[in-house]
N, C-alpha and C positions, 0 to 999 in steps of 0.2 A: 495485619495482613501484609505479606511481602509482596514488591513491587515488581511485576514484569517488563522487561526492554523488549520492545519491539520495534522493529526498520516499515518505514511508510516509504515506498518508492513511485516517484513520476520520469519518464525517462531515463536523466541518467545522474539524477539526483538520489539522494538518500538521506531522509531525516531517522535520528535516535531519536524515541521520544519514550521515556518512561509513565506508566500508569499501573492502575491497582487495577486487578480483575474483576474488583466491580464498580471500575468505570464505566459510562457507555460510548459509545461508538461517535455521537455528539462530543464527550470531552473529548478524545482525539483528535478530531476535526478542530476543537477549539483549540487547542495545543498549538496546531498548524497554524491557525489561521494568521499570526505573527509574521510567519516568513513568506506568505504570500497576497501581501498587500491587495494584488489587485483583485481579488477575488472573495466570496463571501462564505460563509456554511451551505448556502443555500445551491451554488454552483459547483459545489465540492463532493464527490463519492468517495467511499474507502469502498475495495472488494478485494474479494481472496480468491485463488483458484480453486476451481472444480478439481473433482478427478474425473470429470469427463473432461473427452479432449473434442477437436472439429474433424470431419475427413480430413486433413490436411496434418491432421496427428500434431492442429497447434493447443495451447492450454484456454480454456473456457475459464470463464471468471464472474465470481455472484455478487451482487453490490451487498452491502451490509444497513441494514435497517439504525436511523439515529439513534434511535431508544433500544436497542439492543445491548445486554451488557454482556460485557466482553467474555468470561468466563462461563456464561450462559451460551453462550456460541462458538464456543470452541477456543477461543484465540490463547494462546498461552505463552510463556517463556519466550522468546527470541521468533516470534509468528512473523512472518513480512506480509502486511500490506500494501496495498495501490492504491493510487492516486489518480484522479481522472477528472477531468475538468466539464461543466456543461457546454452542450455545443448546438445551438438551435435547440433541437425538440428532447433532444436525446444526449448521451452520453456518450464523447470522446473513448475509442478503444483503450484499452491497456497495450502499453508499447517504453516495454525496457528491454534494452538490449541486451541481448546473453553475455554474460563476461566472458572478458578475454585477456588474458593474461600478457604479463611483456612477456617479449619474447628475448631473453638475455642471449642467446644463442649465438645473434649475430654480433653480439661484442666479442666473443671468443677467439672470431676470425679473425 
């Protein structure tokens, strides 16, 4: 079974983390878990966007179950996931910034 790269995003970071599609959503997370010392599986969501949106036309977003395997759920080739920290009772928004490219423009001048 061939392996899929998928981008895990929390702000305005980005990890590459290769997996097989029938990983679950648990090795993911353990994957990460390396690069974020202070934190544990337990404090940690992966979700994906909806294609619903809010009145506000922003993107709504579904947490992913531990025990769900990846290709059972959809996730595939080059899929970008979120990252999201616990927070009290509940779960920190998703909050990555739109890119925005240089702007070489102003070197021309």
């Amino acid at each position: 079974m061939s392996a899929i790269y998928l981008r895990l995003k929390r702000h305005k970071t980005t990890w590459f983390v290769e997996a097989k599609p029938t990983d679950t959503v648990q090795t993911l997370k353990n994957h990460l878990l390396p690069q974020l010392s202070s934190q544990s599986a337990t404090t940690i969501q992966l979700q994906i966007p909806t294609t619903s949106k809010t009145a506000s036309d922003l993107p709504q977003y579904a947490p992913l179950d531990d025990s769900a395997v990846l290709e059972q759920i959809g996730i595939v080739d080059d899929s970008v996931l979120y990252v999201v920290f616990k927070e009290g009772d509940g779960w920190e928004p998703v909050d990555v910034p739109e890119f925005e490219p240089l702007d070489d423009d102003a070197e021309d001048e």
